[in-house]
C-alpha positions in Angstrom: 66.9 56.4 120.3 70.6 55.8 120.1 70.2 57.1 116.0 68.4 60.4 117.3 71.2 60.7 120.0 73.6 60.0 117.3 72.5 62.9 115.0 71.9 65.6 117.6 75.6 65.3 118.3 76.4 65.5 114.7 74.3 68.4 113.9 76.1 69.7 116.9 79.4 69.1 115.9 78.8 70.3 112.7 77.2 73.6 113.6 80.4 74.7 115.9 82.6 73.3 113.0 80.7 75.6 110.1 80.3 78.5 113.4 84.6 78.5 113.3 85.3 78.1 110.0 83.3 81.1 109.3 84.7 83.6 112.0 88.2 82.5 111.0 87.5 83.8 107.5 85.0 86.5 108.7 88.6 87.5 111.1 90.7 87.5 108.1 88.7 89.8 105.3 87.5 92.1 108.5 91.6 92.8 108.5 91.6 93.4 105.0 89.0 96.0 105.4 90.4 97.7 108.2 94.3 97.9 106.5 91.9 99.3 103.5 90.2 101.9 105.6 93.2 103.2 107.3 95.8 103.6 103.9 92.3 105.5 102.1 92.5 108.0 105.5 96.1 108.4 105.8 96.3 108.6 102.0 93.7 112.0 102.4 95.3 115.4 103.1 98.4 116.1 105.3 98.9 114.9 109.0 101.3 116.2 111.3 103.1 114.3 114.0 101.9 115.4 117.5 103.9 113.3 119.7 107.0 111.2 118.9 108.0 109.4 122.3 111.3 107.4 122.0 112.3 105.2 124.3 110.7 107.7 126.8 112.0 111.1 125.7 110.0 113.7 124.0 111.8 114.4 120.3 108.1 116.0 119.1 109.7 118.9 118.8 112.0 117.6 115.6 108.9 117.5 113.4 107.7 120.8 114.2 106.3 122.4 111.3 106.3 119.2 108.9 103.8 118.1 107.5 103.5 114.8 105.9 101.5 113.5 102.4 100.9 109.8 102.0 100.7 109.0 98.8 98.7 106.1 97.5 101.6 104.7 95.8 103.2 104.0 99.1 105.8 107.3 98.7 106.5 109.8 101.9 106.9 113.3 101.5 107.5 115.4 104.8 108.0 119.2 104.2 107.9 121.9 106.4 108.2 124.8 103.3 111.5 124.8 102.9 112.8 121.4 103.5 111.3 117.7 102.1 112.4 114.7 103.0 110.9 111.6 100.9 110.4 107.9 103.0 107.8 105.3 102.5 104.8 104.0 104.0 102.5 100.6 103.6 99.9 99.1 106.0 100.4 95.8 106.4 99.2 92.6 108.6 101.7 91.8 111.0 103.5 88.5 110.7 104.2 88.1 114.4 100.8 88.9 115.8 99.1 86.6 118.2 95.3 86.2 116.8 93.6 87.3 119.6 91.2 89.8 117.3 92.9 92.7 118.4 93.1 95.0 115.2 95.9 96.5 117.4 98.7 93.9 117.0 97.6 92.1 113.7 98.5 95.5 111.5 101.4 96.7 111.3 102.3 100.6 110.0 105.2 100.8 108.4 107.7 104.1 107.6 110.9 103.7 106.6 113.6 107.0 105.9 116.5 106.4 104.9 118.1 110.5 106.4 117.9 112.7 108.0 119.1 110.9 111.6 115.9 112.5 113.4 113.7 111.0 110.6 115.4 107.4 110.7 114.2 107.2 114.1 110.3 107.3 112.8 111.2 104.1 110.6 109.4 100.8 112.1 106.5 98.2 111.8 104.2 100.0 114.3 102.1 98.7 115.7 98.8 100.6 115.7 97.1 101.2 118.9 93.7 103.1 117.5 93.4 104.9 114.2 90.6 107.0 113.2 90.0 109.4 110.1 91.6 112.0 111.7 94.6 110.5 114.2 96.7 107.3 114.3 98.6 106.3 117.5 101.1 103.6 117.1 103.2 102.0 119.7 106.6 99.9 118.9 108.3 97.9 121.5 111.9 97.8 120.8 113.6 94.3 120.5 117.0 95.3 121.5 116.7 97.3 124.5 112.8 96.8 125.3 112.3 100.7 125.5 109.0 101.7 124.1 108.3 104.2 121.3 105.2 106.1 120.6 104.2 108.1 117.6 101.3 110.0 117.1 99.8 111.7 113.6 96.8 113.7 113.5 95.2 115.0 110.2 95.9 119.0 109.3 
């Protein structure tokens, strides 16, 4: 009796062990396939920003007319015609995240511009709130002075 008590508690054991293991690595590659599914959309046609909140004023209005190509070699091109400005853009998994299977806080979208002023202010780790083949919204917290930034791009 005490033998089939014994190994009913091991199979047990055992079970929720293999059950962990698994989701932990099931957590990680379903990541990967998300960071993968969001650089293949952003990397399709030109997006537009249709919101850029920062640190609670509107400055949508400085990307008016810009449209933005993200190339699959991780280059930025933003051009409204007559001017283009050149950055650079990954999707990454965010080093700081808490593992609580939120795709929103474990990836991390990145933009970095090194001028004009207005453009500087788009470069962060994001952190994306909901992405989509057509529209990303990302959400950065600032560390310095706690004010909040949105940014939103929707697909042309």
């Amino acid at each position: 009796m005490i033998n089939r008590f014994f190994l009913a508690a091991l199979i047990t054991v055992s079970f929720f062990i293999v059950i962990y293991s698994c989701s932990s690595e099931d957590a990680t590659i379903d990541i990967g396939v998300k960071i993968n599914e969001i650089k293949d959309d952003v990397a399709t046609g030109t997006w537009r920003i249709t919101s850029f909140i920062d640190s609670g004023n509107n400055e949508t209005s400085d990307f008016t007319g810009y449209n933005f190509t993200f190339n699959e070699n991780g280059t930025l091109k933003a051009s409204n015609g007559t001017d283009t400005v050149t950055g650079s853009w990954s999707v990454t998994e965010d080093d700081n995240s808490d593992d609580d299977d939120d795709f929103d806080d474990e990836i991390d979208f990145n933009i970095s511009f090194l001028a004009p002023d207005n453009f500087t202010d788009l470069s962060d780790d994001w952190d994306i709130t909901s992405a989509s083949a057509t529209k990303i919204d990302l959400i950065d917290i600032s560390g310095g002075n706690g004010g909040t930034d949105t940014l939103t791009f929707e697909k042309n």
